[in-house]
N, CA, C, O and CB atoms as a CASP TS submission, in Angstrom:
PFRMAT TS
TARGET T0000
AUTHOR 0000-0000-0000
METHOD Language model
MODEL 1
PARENT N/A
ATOM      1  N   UNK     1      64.959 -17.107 -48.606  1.00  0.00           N
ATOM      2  CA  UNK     1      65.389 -17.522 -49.907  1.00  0.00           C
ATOM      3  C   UNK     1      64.210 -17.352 -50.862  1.00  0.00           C
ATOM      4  O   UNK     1      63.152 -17.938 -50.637  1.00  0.00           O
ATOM      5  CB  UNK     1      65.910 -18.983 -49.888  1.00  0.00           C
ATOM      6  N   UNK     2      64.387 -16.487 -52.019  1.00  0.00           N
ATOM      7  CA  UNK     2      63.688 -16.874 -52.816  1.00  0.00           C
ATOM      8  C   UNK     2      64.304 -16.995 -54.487  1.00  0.00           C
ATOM      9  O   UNK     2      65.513 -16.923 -54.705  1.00  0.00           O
ATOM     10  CB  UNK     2      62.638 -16.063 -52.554  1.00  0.00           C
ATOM     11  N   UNK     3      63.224 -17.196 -55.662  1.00  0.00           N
ATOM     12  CA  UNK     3      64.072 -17.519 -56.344  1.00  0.00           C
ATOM     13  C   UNK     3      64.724 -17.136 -57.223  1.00  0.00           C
ATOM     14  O   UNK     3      65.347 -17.784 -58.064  1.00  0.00           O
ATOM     15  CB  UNK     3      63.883 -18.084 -56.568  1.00  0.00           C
ATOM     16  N   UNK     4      64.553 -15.299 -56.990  1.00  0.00           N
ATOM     17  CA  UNK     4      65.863 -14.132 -57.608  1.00  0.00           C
ATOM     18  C   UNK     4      67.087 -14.157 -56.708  1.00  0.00           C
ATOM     19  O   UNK     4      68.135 -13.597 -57.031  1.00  0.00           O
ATOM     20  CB  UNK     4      65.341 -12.328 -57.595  1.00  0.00           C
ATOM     21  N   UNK     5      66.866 -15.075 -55.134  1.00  0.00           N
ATOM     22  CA  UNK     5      68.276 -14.557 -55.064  1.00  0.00           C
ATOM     23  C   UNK     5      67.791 -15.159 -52.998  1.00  0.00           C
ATOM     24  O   UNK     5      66.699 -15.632 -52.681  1.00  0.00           O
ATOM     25  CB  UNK     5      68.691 -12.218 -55.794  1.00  0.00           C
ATOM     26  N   UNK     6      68.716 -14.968 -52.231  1.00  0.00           N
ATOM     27  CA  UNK     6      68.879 -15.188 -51.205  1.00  0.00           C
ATOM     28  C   UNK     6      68.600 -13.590 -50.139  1.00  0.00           C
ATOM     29  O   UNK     6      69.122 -12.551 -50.546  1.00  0.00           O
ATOM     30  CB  UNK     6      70.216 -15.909 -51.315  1.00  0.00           C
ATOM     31  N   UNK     7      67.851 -13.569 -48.960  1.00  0.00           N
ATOM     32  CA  UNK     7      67.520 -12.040 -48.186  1.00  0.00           C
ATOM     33  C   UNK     7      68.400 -12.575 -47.050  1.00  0.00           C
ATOM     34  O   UNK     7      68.383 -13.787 -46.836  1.00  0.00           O
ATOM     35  CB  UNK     7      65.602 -11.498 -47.679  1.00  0.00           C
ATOM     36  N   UNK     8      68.848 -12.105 -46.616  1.00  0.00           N
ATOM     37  CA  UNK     8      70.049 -12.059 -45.245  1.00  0.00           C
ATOM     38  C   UNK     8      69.955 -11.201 -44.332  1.00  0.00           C
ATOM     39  O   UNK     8      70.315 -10.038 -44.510  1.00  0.00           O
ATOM     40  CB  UNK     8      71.442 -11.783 -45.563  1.00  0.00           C
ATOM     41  N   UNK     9      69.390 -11.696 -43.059  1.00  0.00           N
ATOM     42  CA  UNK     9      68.966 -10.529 -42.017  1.00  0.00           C
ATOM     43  C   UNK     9      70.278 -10.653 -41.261  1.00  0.00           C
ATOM     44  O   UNK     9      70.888 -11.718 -41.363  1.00  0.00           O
ATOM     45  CB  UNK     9      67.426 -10.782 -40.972  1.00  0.00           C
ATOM     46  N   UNK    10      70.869  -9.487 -40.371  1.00  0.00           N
ATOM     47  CA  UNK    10      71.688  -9.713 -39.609  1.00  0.00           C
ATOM     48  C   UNK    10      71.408  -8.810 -38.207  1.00  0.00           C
ATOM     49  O   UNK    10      70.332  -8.298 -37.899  1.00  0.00           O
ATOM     50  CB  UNK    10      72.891  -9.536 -40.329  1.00  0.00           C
ATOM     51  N   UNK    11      72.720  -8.754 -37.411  1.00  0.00           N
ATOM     52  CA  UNK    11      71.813  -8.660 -35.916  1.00  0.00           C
ATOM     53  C   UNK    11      71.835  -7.107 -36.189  1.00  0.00           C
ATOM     54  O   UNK    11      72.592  -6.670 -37.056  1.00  0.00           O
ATOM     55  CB  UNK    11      72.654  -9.320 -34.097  1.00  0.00           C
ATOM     56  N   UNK    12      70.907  -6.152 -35.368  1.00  0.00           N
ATOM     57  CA  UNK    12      70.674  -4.656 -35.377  1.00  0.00           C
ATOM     58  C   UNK    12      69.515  -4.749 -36.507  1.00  0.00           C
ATOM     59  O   UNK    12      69.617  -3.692 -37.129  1.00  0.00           O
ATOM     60  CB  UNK    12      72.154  -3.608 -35.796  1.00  0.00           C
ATOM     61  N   UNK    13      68.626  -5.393 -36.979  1.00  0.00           N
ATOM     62  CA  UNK    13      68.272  -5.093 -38.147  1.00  0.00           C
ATOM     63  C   UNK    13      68.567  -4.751 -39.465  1.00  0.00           C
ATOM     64  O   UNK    13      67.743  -4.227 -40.214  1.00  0.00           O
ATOM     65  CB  UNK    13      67.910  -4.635 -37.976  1.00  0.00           C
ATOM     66  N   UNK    14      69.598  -5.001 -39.746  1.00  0.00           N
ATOM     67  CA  UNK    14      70.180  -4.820 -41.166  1.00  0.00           C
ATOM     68  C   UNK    14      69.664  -6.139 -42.393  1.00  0.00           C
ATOM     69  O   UNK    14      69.705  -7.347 -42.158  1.00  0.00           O
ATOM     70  CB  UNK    14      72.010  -4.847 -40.916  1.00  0.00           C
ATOM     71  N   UNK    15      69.317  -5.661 -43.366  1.00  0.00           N
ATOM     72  CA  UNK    15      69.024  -6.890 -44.096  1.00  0.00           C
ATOM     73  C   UNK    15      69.762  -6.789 -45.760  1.00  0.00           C
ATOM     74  O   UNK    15      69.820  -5.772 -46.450  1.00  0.00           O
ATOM     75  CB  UNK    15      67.224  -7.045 -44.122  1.00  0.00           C
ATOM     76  N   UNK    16      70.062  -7.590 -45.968  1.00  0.00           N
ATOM     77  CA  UNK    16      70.636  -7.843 -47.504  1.00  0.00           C
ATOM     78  C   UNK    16      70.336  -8.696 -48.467  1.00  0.00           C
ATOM     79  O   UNK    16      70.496  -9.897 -48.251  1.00  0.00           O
ATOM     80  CB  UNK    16      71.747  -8.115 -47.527  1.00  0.00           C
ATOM     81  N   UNK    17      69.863  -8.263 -49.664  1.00  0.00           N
ATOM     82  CA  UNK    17      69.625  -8.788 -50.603  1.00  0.00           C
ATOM     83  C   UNK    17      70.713  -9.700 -51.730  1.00  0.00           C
ATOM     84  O   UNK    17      71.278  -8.838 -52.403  1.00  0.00           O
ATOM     85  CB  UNK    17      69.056  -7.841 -50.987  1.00  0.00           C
ATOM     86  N   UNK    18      71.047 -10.673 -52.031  1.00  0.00           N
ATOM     87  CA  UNK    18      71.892 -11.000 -52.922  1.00  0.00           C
ATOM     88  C   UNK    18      70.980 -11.621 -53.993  1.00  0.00           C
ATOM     89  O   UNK    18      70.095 -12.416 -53.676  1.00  0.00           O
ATOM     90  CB  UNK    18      72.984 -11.852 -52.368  1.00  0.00           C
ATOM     91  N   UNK    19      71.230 -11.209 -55.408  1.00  0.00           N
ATOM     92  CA  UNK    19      70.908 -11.806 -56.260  1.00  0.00           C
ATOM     93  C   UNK    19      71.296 -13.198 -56.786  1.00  0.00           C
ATOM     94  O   UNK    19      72.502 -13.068 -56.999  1.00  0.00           O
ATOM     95  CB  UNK    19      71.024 -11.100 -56.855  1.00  0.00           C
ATOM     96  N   UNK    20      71.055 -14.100 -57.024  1.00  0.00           N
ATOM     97  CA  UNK    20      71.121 -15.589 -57.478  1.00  0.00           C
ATOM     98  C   UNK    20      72.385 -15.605 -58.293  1.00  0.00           C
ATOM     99  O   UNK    20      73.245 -16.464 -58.100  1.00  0.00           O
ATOM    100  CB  UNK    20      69.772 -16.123 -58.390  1.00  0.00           C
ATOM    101  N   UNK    21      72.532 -14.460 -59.400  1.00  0.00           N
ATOM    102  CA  UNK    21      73.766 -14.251 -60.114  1.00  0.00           C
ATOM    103  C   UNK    21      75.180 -13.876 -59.921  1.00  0.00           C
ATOM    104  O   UNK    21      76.191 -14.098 -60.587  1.00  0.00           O
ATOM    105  CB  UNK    21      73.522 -13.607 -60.722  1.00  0.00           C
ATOM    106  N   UNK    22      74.844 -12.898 -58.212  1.00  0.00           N
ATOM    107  CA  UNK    22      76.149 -13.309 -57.587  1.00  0.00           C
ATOM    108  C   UNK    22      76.755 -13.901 -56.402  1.00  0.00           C
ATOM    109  O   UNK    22      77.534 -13.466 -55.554  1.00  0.00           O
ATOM    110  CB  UNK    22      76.632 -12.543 -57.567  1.00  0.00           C
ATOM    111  N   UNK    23      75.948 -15.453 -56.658  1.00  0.00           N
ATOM    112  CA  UNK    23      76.387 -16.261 -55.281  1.00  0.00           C
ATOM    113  C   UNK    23      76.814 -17.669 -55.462  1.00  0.00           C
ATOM    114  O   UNK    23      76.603 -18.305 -56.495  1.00  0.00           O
ATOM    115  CB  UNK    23      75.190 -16.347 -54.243  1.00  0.00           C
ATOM    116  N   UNK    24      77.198 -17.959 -54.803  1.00  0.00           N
ATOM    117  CA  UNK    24      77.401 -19.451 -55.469  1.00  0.00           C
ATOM    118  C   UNK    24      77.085 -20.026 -54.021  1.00  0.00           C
ATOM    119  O   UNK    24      77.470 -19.189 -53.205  1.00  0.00           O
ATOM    120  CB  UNK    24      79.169 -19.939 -56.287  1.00  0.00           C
ATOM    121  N   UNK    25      76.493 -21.210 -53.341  1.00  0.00           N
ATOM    122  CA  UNK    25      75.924 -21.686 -51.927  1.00  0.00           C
ATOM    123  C   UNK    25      76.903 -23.240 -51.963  1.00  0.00           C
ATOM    124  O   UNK    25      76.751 -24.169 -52.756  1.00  0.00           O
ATOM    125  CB  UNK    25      73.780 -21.911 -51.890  1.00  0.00           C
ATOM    126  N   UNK    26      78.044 -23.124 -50.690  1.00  0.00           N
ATOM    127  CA  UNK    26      78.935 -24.215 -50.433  1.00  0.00           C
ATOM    128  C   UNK    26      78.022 -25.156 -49.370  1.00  0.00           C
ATOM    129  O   UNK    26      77.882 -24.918 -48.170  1.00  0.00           O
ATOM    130  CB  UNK    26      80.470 -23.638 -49.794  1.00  0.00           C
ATOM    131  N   UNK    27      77.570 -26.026 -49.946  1.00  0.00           N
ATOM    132  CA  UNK    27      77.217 -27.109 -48.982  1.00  0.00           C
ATOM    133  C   UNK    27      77.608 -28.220 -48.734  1.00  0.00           C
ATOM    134  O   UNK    27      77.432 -29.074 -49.603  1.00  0.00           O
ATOM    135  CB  UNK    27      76.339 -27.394 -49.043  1.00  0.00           C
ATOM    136  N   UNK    28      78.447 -28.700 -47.130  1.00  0.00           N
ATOM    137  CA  UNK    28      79.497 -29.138 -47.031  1.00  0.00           C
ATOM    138  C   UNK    28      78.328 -29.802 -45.604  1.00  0.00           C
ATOM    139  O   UNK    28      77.131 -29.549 -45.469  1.00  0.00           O
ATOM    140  CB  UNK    28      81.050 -28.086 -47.041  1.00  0.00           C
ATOM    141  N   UNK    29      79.368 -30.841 -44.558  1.00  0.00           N
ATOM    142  CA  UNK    29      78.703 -31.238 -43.340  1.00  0.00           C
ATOM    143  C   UNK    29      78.970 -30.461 -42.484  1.00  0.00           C
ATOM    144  O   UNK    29      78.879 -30.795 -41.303  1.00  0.00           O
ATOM    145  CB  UNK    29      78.931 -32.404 -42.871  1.00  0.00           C
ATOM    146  N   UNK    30      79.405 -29.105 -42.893  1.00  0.00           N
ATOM    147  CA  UNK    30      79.433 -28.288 -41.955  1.00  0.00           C
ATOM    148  C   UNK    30      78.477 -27.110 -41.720  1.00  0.00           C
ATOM    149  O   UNK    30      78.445 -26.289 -40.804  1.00  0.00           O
ATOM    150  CB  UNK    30      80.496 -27.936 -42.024  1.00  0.00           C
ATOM    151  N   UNK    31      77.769 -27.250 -42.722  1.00  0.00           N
ATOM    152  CA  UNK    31      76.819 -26.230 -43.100  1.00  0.00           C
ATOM    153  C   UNK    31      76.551 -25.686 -44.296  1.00  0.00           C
ATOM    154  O   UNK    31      77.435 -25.802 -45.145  1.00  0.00           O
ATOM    155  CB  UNK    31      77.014 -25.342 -42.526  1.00  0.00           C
ATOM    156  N   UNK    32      75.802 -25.258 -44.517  1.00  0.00           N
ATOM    157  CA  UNK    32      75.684 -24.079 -45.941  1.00  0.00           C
ATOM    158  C   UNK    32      76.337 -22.689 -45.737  1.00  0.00           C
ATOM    159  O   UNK    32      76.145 -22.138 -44.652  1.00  0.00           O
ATOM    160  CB  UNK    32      73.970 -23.634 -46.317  1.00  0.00           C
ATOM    161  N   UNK    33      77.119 -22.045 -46.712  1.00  0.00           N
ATOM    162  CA  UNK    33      77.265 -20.873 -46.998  1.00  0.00           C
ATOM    163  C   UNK    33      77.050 -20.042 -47.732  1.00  0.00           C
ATOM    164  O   UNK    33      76.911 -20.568 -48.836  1.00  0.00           O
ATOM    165  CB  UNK    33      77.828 -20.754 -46.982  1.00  0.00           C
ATOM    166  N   UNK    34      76.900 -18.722 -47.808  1.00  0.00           N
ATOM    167  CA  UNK    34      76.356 -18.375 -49.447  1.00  0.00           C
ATOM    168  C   UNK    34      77.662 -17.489 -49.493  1.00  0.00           C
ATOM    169  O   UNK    34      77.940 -16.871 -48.465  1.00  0.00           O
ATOM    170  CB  UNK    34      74.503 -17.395 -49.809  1.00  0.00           C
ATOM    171  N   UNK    35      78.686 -17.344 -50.854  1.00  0.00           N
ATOM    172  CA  UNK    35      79.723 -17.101 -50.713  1.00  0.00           C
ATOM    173  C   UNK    35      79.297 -16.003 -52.094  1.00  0.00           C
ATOM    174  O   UNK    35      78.683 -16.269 -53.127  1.00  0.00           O
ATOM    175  CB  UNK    35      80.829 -18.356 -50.609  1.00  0.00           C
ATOM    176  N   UNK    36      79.789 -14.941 -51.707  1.00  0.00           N
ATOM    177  CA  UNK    36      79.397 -13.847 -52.938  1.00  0.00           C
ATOM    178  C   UNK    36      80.495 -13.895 -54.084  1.00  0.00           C
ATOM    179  O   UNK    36      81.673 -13.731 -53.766  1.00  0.00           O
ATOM    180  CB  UNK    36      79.347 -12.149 -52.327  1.00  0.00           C
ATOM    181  N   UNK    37      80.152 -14.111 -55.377  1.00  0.00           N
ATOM    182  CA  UNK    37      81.593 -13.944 -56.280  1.00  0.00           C
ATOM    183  C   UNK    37      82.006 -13.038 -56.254  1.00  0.00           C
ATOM    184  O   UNK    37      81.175 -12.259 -55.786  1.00  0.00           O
ATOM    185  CB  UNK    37      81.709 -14.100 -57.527  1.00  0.00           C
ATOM    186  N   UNK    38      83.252 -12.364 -56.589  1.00  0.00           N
ATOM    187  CA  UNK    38      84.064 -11.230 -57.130  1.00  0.00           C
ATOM    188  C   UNK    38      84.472 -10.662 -55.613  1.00  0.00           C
ATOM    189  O   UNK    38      85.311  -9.761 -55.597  1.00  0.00           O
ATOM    190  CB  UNK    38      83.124 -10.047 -58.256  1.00  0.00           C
ATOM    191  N   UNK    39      83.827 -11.222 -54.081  1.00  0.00           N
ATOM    192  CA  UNK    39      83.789  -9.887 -53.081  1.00  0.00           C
ATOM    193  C   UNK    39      85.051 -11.179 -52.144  1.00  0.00           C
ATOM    194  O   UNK    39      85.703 -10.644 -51.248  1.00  0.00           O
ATOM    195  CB  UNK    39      81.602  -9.185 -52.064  1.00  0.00           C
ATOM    196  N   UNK    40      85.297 -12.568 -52.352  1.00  0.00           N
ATOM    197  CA  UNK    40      85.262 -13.410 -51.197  1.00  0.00           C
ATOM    198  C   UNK    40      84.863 -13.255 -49.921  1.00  0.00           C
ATOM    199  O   UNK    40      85.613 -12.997 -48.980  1.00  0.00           O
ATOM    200  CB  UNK    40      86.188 -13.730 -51.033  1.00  0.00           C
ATOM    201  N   UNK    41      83.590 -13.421 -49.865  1.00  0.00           N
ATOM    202  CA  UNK    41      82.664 -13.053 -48.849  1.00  0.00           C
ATOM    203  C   UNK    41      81.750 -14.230 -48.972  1.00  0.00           C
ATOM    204  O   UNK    41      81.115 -14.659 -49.935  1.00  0.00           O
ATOM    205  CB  UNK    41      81.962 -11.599 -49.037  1.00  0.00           C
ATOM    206  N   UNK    42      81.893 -14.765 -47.339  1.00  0.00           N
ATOM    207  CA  UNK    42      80.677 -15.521 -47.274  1.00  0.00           C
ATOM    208  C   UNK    42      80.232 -15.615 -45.293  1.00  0.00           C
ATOM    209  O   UNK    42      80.786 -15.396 -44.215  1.00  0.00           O
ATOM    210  CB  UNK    42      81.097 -17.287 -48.178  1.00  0.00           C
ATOM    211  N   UNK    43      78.766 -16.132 -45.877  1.00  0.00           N
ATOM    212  CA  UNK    43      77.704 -16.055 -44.949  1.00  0.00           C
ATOM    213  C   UNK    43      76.925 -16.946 -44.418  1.00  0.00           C
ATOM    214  O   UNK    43      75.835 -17.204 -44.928  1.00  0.00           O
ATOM    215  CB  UNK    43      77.016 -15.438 -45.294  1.00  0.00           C
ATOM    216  N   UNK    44      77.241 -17.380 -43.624  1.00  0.00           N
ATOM    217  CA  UNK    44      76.844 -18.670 -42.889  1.00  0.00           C
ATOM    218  C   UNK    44      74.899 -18.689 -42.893  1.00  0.00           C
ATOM    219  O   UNK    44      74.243 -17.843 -42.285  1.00  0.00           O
ATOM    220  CB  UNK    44      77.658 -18.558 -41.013  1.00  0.00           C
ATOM    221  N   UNK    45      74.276 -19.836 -43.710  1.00  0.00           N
ATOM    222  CA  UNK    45      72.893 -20.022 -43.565  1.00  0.00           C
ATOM    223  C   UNK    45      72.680 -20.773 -42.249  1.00  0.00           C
ATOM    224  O   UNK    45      73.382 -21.698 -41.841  1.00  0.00           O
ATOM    225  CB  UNK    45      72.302 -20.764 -44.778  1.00  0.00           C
ATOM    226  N   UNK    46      71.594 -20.233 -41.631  1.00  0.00           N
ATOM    227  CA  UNK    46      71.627 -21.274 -40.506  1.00  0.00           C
ATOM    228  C   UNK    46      70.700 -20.373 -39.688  1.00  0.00           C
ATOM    229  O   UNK    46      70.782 -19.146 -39.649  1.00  0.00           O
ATOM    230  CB  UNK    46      73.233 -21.729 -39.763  1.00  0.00           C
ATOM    231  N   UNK    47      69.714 -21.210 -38.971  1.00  0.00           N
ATOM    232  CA  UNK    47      68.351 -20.850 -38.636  1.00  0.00           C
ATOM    233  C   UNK    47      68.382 -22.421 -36.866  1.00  0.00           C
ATOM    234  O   UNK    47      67.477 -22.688 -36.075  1.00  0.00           O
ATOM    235  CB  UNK    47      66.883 -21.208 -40.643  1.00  0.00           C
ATOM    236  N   UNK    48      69.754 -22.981 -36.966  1.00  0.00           N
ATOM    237  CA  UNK    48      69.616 -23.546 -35.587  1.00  0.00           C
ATOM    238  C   UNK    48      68.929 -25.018 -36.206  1.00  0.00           C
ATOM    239  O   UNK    48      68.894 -25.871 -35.319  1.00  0.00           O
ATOM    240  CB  UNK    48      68.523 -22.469 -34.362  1.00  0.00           C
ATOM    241  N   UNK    49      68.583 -25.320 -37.037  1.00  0.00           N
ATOM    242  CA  UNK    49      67.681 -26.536 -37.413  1.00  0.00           C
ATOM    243  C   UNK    49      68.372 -26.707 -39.259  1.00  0.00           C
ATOM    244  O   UNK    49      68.340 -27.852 -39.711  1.00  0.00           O
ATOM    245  CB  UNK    49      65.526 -26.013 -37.209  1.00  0.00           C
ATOM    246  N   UNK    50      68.750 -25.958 -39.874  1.00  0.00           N
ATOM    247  CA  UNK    50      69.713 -26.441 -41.465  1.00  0.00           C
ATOM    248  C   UNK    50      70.676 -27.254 -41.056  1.00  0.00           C
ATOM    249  O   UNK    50      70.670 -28.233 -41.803  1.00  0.00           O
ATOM    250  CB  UNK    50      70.607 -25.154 -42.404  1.00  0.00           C
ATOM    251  N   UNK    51      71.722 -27.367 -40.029  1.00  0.00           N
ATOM    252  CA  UNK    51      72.400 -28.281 -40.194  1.00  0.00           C
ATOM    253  C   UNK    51      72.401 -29.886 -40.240  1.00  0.00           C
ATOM    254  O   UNK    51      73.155 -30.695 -40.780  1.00  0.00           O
ATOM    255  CB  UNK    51      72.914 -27.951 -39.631  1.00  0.00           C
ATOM    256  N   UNK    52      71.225 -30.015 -39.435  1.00  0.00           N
ATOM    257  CA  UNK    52      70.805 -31.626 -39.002  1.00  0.00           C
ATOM    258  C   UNK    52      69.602 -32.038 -40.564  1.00  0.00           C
ATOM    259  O   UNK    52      68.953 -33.026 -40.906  1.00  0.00           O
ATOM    260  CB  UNK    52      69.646 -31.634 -36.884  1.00  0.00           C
ATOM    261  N   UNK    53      69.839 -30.605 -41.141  1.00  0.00           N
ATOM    262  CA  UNK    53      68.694 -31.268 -42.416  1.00  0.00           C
ATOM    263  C   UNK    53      69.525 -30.721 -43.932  1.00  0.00           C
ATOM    264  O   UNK    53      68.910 -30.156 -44.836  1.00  0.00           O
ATOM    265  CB  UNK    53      66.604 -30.313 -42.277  1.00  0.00           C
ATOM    266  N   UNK    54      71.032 -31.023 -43.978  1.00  0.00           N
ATOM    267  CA  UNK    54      71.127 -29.970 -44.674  1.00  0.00           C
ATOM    268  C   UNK    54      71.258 -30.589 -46.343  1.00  0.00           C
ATOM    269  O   UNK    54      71.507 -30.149 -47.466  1.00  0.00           O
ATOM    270  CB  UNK    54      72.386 -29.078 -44.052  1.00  0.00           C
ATOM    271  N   UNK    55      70.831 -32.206 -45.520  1.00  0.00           N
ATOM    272  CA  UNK    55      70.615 -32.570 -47.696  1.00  0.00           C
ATOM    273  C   UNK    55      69.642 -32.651 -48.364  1.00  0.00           C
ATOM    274  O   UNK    55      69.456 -33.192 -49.454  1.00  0.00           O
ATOM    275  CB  UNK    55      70.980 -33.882 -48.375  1.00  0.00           C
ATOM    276  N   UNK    56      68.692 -31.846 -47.397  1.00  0.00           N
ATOM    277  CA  UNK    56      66.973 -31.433 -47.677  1.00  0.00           C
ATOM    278  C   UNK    56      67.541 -29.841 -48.360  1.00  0.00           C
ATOM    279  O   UNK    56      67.601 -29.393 -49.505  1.00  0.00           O
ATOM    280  CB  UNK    56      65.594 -31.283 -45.733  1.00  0.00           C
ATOM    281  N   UNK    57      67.884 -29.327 -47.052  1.00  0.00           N
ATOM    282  CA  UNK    57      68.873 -27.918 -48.028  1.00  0.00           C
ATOM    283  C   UNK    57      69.154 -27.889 -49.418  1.00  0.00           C
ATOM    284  O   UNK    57      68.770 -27.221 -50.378  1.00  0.00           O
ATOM    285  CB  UNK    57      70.407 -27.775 -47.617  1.00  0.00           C
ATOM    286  N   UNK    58      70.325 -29.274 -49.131  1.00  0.00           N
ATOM    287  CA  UNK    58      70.637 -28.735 -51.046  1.00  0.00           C
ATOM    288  C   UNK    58      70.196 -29.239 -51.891  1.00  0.00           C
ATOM    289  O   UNK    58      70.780 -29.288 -52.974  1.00  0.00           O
ATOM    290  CB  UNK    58      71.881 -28.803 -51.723  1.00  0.00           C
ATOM    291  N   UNK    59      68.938 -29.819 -51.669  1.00  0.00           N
ATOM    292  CA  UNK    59      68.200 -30.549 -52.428  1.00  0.00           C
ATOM    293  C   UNK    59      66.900 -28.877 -53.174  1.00  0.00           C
ATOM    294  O   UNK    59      66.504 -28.519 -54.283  1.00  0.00           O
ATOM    295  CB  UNK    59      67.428 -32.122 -51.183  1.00  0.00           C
ATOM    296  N   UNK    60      66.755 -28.472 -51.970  1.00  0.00           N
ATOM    297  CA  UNK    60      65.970 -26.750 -52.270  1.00  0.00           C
ATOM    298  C   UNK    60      66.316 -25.974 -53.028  1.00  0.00           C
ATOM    299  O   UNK    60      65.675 -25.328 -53.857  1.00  0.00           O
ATOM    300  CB  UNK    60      65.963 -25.784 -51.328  1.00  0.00           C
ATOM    301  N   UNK    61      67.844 -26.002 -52.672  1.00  0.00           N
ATOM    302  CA  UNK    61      68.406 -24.618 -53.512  1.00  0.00           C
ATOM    303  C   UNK    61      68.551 -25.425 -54.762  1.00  0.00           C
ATOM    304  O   UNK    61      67.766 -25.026 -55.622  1.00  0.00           O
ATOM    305  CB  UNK    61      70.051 -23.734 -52.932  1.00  0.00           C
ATOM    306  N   UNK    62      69.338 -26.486 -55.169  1.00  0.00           N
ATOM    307  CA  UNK    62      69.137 -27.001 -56.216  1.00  0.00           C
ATOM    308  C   UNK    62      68.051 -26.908 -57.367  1.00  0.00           C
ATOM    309  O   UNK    62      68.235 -26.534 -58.526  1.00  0.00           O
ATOM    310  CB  UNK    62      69.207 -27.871 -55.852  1.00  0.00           C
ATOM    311  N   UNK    63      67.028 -27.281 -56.848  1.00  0.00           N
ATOM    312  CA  UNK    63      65.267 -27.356 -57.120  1.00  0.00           C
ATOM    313  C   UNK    63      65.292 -25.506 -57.616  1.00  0.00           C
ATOM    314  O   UNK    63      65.019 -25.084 -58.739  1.00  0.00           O
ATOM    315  CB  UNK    63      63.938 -27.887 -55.110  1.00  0.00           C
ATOM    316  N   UNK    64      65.586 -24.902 -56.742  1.00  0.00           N
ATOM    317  CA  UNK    64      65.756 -23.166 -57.005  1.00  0.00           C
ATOM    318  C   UNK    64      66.126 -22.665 -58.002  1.00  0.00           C
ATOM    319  O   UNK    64      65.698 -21.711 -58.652  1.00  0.00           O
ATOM    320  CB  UNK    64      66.585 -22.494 -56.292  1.00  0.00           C
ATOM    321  N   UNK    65      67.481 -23.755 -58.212  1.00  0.00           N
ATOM    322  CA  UNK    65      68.430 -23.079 -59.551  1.00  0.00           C
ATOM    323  C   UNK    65      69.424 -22.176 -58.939  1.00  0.00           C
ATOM    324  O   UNK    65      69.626 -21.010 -59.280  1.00  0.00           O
ATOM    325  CB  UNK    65      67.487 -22.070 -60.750  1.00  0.00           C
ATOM    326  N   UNK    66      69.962 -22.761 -58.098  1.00  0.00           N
ATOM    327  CA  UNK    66      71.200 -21.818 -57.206  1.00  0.00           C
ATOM    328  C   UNK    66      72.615 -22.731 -57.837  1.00  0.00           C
ATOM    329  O   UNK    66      72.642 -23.899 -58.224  1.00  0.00           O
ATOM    330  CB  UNK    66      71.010 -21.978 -54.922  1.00  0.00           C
ATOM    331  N   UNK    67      73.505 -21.926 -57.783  1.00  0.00           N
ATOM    332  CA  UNK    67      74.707 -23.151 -58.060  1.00  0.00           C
ATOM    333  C   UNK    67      75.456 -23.486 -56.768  1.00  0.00           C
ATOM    334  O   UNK    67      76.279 -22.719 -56.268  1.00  0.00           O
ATOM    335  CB  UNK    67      75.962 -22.640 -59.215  1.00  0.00           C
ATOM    336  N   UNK    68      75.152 -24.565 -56.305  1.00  0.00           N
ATOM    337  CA  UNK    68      75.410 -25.451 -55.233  1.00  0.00           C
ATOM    338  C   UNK    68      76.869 -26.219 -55.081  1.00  0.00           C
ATOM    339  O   UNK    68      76.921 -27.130 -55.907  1.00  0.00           O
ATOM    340  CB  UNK    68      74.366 -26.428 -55.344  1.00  0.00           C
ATOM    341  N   UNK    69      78.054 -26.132 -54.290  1.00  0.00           N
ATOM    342  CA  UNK    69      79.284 -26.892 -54.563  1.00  0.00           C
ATOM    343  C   UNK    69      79.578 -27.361 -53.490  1.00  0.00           C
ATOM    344  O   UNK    69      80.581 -28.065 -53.379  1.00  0.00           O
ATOM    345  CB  UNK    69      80.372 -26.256 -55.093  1.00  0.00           C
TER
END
């Protein structure tokens, strides 16, 4: 995460960039997602250790300037 936008590695090495402007991040007790506008697409954050901390989470992205729901 940084604070133009969210980097998203996935498995094989593939990585993706989303800009801050098209994401909106659902944080729920089920986890965080980063859900892309215009595509309905979303992407589970999670590193094995965000869920048991995740109102430190949206306390970050908040602090970031992400729009958080």
């Amino acid at each position: 995460m940084r604070d133009d936008g969210v980097g998203l590695a996935f498995a094989f090495g593939r990585r993706v960039f989303l800009p801050k402007a098209v994401v909106t991040i659902r944080a729920d007790r089920g986890g965080a997602v980063v859900m892309v506008r215009q595509r309905r697409l979303g992407y589970p954050l999670t590193d094995g250790l965000l869920e048991r901390r995740r109102l430190e989470l949206r306390a970050v992205l908040v602090e970031h300037g992400f729009t958080v729901v």
